[in-house]
DRENDO-1510 file (C-alpha; in Angstrom, 1 decimal, always signed):
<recs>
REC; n; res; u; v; w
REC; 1; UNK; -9.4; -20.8; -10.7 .
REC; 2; UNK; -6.6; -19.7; -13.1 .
REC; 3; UNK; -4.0; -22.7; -13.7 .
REC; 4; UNK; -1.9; -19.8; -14.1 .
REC; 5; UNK; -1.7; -19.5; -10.3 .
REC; 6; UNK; -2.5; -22.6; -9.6 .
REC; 7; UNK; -4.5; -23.8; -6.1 .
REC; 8; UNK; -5.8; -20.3; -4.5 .
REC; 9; UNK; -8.6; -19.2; -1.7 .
REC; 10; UNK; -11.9; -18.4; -2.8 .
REC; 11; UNK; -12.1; -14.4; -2.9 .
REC; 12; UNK; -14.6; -11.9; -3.6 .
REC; 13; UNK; -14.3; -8.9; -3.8 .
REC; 14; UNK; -16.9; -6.3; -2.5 .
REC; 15; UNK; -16.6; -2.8; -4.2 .
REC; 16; UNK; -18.1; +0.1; -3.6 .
REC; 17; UNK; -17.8; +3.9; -2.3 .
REC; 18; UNK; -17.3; +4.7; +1.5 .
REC; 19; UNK; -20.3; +5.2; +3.3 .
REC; 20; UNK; -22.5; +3.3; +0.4 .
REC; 21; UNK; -23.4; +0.4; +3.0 .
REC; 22; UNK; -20.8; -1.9; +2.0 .
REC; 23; UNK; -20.5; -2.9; +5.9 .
REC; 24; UNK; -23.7; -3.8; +6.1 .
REC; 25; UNK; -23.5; -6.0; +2.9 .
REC; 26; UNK; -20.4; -7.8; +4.0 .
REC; 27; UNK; -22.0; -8.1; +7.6 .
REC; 28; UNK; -25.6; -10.0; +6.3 .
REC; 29; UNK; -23.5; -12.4; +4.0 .
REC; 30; UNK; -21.0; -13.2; +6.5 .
REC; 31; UNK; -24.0; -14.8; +8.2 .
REC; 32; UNK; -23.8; -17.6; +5.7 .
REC; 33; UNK; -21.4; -20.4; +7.5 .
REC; 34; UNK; -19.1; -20.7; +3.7 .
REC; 35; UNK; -18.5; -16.9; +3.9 .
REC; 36; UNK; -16.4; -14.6; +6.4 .
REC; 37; UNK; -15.7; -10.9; +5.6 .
REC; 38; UNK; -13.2; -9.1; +7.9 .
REC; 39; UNK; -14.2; -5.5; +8.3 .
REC; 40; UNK; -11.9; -3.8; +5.9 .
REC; 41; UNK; -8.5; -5.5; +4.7 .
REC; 42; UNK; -7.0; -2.8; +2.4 .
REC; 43; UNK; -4.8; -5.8; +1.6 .
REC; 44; UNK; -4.6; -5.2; -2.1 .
REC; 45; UNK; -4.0; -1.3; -2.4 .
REC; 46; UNK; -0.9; -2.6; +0.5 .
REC; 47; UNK; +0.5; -5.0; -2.6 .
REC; 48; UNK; +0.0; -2.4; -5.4 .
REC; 49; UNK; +1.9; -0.2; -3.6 .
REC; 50; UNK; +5.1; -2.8; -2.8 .
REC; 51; UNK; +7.8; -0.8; -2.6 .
REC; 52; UNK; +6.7; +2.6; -2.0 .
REC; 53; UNK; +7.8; +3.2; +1.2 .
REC; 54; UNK; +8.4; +6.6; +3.4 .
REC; 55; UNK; +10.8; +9.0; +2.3 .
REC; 56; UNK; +12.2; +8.8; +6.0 .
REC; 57; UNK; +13.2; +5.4; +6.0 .
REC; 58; UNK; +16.3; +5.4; +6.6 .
REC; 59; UNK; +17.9; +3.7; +3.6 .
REC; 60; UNK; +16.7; +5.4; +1.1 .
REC; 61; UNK; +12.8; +6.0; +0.0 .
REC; 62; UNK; +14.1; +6.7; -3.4 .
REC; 63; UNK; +16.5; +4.2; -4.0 .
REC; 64; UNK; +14.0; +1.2; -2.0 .
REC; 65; UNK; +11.4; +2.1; -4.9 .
REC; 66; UNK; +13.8; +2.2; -7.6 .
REC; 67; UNK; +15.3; -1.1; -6.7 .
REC; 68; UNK; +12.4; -3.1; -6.2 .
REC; 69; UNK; +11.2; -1.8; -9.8 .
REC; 70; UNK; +14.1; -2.8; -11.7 .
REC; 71; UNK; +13.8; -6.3; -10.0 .
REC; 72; UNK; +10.2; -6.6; -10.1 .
REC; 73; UNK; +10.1; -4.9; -13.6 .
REC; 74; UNK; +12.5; -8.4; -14.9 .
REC; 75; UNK; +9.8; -10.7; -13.6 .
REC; 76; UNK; +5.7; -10.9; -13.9 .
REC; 77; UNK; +5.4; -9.3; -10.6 .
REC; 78; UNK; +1.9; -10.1; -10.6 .
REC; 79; UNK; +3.0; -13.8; -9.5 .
REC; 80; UNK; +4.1; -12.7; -6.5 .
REC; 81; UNK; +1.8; -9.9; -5.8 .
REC; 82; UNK; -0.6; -12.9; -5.9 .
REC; 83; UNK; +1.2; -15.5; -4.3 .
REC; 84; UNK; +1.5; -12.9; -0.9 .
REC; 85; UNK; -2.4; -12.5; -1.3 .
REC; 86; UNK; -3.0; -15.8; -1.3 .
REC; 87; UNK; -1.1; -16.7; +1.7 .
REC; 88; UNK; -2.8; -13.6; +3.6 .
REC; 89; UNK; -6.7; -14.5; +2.4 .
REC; 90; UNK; -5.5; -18.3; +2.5 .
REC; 91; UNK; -4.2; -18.0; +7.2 .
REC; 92; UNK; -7.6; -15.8; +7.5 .
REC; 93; UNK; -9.9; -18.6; +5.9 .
REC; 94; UNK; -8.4; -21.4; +7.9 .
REC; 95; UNK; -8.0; -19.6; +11.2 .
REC; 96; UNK; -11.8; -18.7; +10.5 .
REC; 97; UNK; -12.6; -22.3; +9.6 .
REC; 98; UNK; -15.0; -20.7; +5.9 .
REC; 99; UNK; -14.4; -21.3; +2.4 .
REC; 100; UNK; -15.1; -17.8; +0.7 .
REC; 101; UNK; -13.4; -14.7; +2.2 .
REC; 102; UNK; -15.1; -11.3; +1.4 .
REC; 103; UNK; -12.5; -8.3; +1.0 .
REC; 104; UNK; -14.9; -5.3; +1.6 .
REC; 105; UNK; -12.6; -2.7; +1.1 .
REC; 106; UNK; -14.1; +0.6; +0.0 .
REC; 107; UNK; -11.5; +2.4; -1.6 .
REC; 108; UNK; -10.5; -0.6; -3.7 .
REC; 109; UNK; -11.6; +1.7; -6.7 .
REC; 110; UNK; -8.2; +3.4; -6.9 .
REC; 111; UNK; -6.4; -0.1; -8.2 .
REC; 112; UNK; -9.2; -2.0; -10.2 .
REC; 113; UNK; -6.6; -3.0; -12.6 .
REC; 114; UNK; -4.4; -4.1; -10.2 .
REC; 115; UNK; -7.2; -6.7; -8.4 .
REC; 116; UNK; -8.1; -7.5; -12.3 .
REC; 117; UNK; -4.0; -8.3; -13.1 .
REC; 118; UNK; -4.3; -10.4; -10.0 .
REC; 119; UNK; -7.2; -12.1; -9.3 .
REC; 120; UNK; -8.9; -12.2; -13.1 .
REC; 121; UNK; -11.1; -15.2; -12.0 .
REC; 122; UNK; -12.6; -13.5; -9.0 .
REC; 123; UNK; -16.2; -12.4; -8.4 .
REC; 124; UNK; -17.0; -9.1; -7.4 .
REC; 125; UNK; -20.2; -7.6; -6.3 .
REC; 126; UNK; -20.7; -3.8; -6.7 .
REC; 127; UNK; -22.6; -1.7; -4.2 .
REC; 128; UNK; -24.3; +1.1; -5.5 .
REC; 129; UNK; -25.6; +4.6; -3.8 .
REC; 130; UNK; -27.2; +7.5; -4.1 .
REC; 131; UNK; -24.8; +10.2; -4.2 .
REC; 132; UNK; -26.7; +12.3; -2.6 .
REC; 133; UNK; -26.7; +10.4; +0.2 .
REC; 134; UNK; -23.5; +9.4; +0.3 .
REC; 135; UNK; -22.2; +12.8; +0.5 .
REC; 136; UNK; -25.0; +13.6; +3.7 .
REC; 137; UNK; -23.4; +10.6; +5.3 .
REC; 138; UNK; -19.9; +12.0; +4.7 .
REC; 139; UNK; -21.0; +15.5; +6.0 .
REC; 140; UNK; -22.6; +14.3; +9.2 .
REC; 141; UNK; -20.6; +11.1; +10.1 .
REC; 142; UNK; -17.1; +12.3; +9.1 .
REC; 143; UNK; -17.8; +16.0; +8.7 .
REC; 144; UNK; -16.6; +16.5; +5.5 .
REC; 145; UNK; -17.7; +20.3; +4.1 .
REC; 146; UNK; -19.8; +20.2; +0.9 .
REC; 147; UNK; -19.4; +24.2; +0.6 .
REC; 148; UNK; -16.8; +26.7; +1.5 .
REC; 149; UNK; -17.2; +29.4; +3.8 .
REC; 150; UNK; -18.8; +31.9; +1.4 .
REC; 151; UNK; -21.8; +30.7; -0.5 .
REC; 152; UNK; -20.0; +29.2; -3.6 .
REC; 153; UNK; -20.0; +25.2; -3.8 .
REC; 154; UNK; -16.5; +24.2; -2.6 .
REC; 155; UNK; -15.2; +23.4; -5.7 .
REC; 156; UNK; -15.1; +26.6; -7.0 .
REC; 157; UNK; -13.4; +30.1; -5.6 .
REC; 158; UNK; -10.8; +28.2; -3.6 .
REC; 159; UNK; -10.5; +24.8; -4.6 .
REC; 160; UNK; -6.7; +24.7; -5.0 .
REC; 161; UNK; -6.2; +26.6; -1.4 .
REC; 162; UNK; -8.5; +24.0; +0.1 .
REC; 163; UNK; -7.1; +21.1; -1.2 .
REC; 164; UNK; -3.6; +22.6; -0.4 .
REC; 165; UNK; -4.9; +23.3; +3.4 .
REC; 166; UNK; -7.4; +20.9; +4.1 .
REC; 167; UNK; -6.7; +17.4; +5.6 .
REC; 168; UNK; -5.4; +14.7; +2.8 .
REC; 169; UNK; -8.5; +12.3; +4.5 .
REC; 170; UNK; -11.1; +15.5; +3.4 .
REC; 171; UNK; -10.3; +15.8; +0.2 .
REC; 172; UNK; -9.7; +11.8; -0.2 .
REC; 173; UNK; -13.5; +11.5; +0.2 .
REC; 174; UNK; -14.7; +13.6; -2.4 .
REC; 175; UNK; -12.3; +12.2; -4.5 .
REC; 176; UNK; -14.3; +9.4; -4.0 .
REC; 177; UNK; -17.3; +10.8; -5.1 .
REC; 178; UNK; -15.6; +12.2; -8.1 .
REC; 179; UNK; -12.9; +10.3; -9.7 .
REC; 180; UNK; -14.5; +6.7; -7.7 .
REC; 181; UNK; -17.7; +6.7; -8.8 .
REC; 182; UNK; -17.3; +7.1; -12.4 .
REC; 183; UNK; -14.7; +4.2; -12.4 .
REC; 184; UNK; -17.1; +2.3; -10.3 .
REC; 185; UNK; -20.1; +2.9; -12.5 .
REC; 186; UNK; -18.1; +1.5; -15.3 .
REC; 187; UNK; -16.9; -1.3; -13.8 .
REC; 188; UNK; -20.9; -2.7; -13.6 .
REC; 189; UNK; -20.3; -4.2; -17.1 .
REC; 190; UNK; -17.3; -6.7; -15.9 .
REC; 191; UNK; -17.8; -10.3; -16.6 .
REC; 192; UNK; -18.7; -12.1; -12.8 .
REC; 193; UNK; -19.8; -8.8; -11.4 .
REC; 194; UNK; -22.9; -9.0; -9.2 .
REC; 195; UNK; -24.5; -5.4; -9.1 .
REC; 196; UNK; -26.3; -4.6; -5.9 .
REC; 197; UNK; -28.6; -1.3; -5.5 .
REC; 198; UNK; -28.8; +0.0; -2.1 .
REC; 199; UNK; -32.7; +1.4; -2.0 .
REC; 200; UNK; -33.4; -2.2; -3.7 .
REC; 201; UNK; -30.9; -3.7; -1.4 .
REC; 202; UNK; -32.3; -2.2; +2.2 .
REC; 203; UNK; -36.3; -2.6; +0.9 .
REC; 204; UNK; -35.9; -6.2; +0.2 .
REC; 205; UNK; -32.5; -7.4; +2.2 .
REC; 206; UNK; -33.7; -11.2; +1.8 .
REC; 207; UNK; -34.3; -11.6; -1.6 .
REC; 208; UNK; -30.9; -9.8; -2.7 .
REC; 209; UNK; -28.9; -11.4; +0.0 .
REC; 210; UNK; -30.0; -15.3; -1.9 .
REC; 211; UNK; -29.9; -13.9; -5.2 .
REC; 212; UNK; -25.9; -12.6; -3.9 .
REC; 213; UNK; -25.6; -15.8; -2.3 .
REC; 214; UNK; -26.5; -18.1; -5.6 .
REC; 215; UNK; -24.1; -16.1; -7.5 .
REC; 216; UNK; -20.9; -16.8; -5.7 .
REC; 217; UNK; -22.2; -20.4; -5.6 .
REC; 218; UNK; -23.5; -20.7; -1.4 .
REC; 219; UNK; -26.6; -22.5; -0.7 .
REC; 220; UNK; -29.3; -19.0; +0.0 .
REC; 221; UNK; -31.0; -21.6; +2.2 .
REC; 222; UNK; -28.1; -22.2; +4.9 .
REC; 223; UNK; -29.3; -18.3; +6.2 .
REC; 224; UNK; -32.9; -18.4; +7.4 .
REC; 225; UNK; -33.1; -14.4; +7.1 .
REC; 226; UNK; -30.9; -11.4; +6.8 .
REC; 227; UNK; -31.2; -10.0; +10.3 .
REC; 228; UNK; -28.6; -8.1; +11.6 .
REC; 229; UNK; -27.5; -10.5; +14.7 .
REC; 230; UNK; -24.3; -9.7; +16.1 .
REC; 231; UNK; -21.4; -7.8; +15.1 .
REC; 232; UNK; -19.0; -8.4; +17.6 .
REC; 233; UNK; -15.8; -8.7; +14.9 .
REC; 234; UNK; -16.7; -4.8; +14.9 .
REC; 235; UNK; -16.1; -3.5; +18.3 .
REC; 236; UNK; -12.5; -4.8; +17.6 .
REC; 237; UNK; -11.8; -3.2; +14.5 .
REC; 238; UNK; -10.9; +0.3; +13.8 .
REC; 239; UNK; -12.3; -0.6; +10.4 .
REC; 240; UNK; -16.3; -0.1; +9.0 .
REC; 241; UNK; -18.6; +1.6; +9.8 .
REC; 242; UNK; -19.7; +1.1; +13.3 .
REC; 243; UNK; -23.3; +2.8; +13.6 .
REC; 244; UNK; -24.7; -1.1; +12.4 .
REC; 245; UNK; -23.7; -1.6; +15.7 .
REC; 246; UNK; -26.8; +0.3; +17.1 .
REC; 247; UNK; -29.1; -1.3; +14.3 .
REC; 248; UNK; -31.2; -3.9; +15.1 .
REC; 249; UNK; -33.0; -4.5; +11.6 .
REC; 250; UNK; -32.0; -3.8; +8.1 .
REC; 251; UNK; -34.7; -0.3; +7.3 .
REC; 252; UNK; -35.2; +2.2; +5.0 .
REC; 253; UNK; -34.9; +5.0; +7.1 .
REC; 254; UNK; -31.4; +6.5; +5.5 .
REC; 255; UNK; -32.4; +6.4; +1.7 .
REC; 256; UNK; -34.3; +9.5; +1.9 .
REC; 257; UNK; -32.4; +11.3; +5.3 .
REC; 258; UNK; -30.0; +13.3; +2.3 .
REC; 259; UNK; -33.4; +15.1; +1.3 .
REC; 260; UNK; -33.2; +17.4; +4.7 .
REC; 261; UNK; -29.6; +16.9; +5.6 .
REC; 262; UNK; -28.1; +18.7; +2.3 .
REC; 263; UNK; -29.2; +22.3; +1.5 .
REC; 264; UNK; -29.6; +23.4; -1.7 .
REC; 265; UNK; -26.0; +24.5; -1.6 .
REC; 266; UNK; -24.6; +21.6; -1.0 .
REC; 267; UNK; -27.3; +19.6; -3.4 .
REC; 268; UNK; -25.5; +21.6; -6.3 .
REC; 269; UNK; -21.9; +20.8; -5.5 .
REC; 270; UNK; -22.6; +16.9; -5.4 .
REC; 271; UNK; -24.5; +17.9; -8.7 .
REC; 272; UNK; -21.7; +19.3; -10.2 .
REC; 273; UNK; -19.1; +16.9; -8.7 .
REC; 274; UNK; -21.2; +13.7; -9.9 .
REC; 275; UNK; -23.0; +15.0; -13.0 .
REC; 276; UNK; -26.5; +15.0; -14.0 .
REC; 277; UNK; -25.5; +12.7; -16.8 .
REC; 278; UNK; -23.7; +10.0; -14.2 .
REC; 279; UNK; -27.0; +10.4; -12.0 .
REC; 280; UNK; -29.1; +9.6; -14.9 .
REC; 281; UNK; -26.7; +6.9; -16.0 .
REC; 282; UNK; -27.0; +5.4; -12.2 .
REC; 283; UNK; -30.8; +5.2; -12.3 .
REC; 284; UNK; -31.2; +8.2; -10.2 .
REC; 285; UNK; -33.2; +10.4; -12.4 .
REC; 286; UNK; -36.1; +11.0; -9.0 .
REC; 287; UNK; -33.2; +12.1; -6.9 .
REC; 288; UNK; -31.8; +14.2; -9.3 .
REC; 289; UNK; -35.3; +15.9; -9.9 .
REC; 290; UNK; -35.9; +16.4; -6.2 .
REC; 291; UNK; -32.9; +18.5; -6.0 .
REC; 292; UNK; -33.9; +20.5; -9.4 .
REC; 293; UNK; -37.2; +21.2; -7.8 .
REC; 294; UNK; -35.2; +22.8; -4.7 .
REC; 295; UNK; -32.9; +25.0; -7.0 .
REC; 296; UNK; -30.6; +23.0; -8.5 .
REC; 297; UNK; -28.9; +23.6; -11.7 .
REC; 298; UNK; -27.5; +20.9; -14.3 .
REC; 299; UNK; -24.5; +23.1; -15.1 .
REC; 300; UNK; -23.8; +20.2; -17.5 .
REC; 301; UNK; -20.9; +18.0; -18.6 .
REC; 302; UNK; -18.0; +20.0; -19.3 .
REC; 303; UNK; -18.2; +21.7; -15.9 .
REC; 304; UNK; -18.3; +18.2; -14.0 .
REC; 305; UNK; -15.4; +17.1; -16.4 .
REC; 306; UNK; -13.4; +20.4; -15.4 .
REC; 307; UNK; -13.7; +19.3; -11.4 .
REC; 308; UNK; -12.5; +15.7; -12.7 .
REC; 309; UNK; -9.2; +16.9; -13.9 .
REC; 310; UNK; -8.8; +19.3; -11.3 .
REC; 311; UNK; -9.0; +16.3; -9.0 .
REC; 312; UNK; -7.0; +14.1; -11.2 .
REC; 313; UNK; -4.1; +16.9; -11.0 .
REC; 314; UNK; -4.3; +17.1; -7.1 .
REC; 315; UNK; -4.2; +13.3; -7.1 .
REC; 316; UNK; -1.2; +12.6; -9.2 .
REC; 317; UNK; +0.3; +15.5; -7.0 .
REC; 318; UNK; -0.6; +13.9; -3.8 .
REC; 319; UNK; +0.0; +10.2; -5.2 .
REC; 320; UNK; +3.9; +11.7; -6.2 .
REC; 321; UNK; +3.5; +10.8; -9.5 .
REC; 322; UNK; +4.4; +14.6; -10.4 .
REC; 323; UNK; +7.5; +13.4; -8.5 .
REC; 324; UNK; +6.4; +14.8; -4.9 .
REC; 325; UNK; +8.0; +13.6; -1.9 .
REC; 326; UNK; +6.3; +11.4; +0.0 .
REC; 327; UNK; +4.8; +11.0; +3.6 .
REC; 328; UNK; +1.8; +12.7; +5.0 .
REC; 329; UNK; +1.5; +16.3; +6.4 .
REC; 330; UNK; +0.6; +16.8; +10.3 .
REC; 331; UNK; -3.1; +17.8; +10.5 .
REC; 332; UNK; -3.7; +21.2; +9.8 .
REC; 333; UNK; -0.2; +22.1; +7.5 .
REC; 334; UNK; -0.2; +22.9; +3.9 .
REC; 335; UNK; +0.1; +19.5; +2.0 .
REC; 336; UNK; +2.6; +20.4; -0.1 .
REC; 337; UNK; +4.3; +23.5; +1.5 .
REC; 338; UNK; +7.9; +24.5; -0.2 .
REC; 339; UNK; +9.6; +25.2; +2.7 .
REC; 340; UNK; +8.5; +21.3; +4.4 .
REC; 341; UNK; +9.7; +19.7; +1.3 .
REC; 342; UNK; +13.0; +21.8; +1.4 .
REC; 343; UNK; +13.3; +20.6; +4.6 .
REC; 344; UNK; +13.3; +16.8; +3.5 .
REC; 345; UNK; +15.1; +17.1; +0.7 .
REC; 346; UNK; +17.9; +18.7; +2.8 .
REC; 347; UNK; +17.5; +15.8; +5.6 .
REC; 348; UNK; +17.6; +13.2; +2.5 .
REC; 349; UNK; +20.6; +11.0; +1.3 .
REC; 350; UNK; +22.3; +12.3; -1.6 .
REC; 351; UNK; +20.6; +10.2; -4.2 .
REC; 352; UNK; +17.1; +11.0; -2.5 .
REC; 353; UNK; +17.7; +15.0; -2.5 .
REC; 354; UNK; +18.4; +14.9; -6.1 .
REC; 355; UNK; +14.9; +13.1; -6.7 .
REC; 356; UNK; +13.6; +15.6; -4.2 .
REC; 357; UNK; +14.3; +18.9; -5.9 .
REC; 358; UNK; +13.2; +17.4; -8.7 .
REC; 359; UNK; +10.0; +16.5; -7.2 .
REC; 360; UNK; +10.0; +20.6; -5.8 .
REC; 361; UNK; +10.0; +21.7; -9.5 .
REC; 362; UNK; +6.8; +19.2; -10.6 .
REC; 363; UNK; +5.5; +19.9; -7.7 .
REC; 364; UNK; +5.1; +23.6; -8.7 .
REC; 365; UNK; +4.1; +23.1; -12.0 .
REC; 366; UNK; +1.4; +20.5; -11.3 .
REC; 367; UNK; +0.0; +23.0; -8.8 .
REC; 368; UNK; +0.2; +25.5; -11.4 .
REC; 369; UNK; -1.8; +23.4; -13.8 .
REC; 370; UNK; -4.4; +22.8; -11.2 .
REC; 371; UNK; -4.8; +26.8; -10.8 .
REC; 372; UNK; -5.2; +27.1; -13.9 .
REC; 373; UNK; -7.9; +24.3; -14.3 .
REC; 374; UNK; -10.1; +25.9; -11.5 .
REC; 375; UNK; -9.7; +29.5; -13.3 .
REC; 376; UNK; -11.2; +27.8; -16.5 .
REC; 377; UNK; -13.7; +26.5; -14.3 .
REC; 378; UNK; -14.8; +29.9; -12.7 .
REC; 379; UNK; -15.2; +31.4; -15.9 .
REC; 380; UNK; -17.5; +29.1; -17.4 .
REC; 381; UNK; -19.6; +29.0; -13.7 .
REC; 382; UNK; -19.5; +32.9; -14.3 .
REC; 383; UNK; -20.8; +32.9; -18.0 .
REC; 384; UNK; -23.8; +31.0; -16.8 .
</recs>
């Protein structure tokens, strides 16, 4: 461990994309009496945001976040960032009686640099998936649409309309698939990352649990096999995914389910969201093939790099780092209406309304930018 922090728990941290089987990873090395893996923490992205709070907190949203900056901003505020984690992973370990707590938290990918600032001596292991199947899973577990309503990929006529309509959650998971999985897929080359492929992983669950196991330095031979047992810790939880539940053995039956689950539509927007060149890069060439063979077109790079920045715009927008007031809309709203941030700004302190019609003003021209990213995008799509 760092001497820089001093004593600290024994983390890992599992990474990898929602719905890429990082429950089921966490689950078969939790079996291993050293390790325990709560469903999904989140505890990090809670301490990268310190400070951020509501804009309806009564005090002062504006003036909480500018106050703890200043302060935090005179210090290393990694030291405390790290001494609250420690505490937190430190009461789960000894109330759980293990040595090596697992933070399987999917979405970890949006503060890598945070958990590296932090915890620079801490071993991750990387989950990879096809994703392909990653976005089937995401249509038929959480429903998320991989098309609009006409027969254009969803990305395309009326991207900025559906990211301004649809659900925050929605969107959120394709922003996985696009901004995540790029970040991810260059994170395989970090020192003390374990890299895990999910076809290798489900074909041969033994040999890749020991090998996992040997890395972060647990004996492969305290677990006689990786069966699934029981996953009681679940039923509790409103965290992970909860159809291992049902599973009695680790199979291969969902590496290929994408092939008849995705049409060719929806094939073509993952294509274009992910990039032929990412799939290739991933070791997904067969995949990518099969959905060529159906109809699919490699649009090529500078399309998939158009729906990047689009994304990137709509998620500094929704992050408020255009200056956006914060809190989330009611299901089924505009995400960032006019007339509901007039409203707050008017129901704000004085300090927060200034910040708040300052935010109105970014707030229209970062929409604007992201109009004119997706008309960019429609005329290249049209050209070819």
């Amino acid at each position: 461990m760092s001497g820089r922090f001093g004593r600290s728990p024994a983390v890992c941290f599992l990474l990898g994309l929602p719905r890429s089987g990082t429950t089921l990873l966490a689950h078969l090395l939790q079996h291993h009496p050293d390790i325990v893996a709560p469903p999904e923490p989140w505890l990090m992205l809670a301490v990268e945001a310190f400070g951020r709070v509501d804009q309806r907190h009564p005090a002062g949203g504006s003036l909480i976040e500018a106050a703890t900056s200043e302060f935090l901003g005179r210090i290393d505020s990694t030291i405390p960032s790290r001494a609250f984690a420690d505490a937190a992973y430190d009461q789960y370990l000894a109330q759980a009686g293990k040595r090596i707590i697992l933070d399987k938290t999917p979405r970890y990918w949006m503060a890598l640099e945070f958990l590296e600032s932090v915890y620079p001596e801490a071993p991750h292991i990387l989950l990879m998936r096809n994703p392909y199947a990653i976005a089937a899973s995401l249509k038929s577990t959480w429903g998320v649409p991989l098309r609009a309503e006409s027969s254009h990929p969803v990305s395309v006529s009326s991207l900025v309309d559906l990211m301004l309509r649809l659900p925050d959650g929605i969107i959120t998971s394709l922003a996985d698939l696009v901004l995540g999985l790029p970040k991810l897929a260059a994170h395989r080359t970090r020192p003390r990352t374990q890299f895990v492929q999910y076809e290798l992983f489900v074909a041969h669950p033994d040999e890749e649990i020991r090998r996992l196991l040997r890395g972060l330095g647990c004996d492969p031979a305290a677990v006689a096999s990786a069966g699934m047992r029981q996953a009681d810790y679940l039923r509790s939880s409103s965290f992970g995914d909860r159809k291992i539940l049902e599973r009695n053995a680790v199979d291969q039956s969902s590496v290929k389910a994408w092939q008849s689950q995705l049409s060719v539509e929806e094939m073509q927007t993952v294509t274009d969201l992910v990039g032929a060149e990412l799939l290739l890069e991933l070791g997904y060439e067969q995949e990518l093939v099969h959905a060529q063979q159906a109809g699919v077109l490699d649009r090529g790079g500078e399309v998939t790099e158009l729906y990047r920045q689009v994304f990137r715009t709509w998620w500094d927008l929704r992050s408020s780092k255009a200056g956006a007031l914060s809190g989330p809309p009611h299901a089924g709203e505009p995400v960032h209406t006019m007339a509901a941030q007039l409203q707050q700004t008017l129901l704000a302190s004085e300090a927060d309304r200034a910040a708040g019609l300052d935010g109105i003003r970014n707030s229209e021209a970062a929409i604007e930018m992201l109009r004119g990213e997706v008309a960019r995008l429609e005329r290249i799509l049209n050209i070819r």
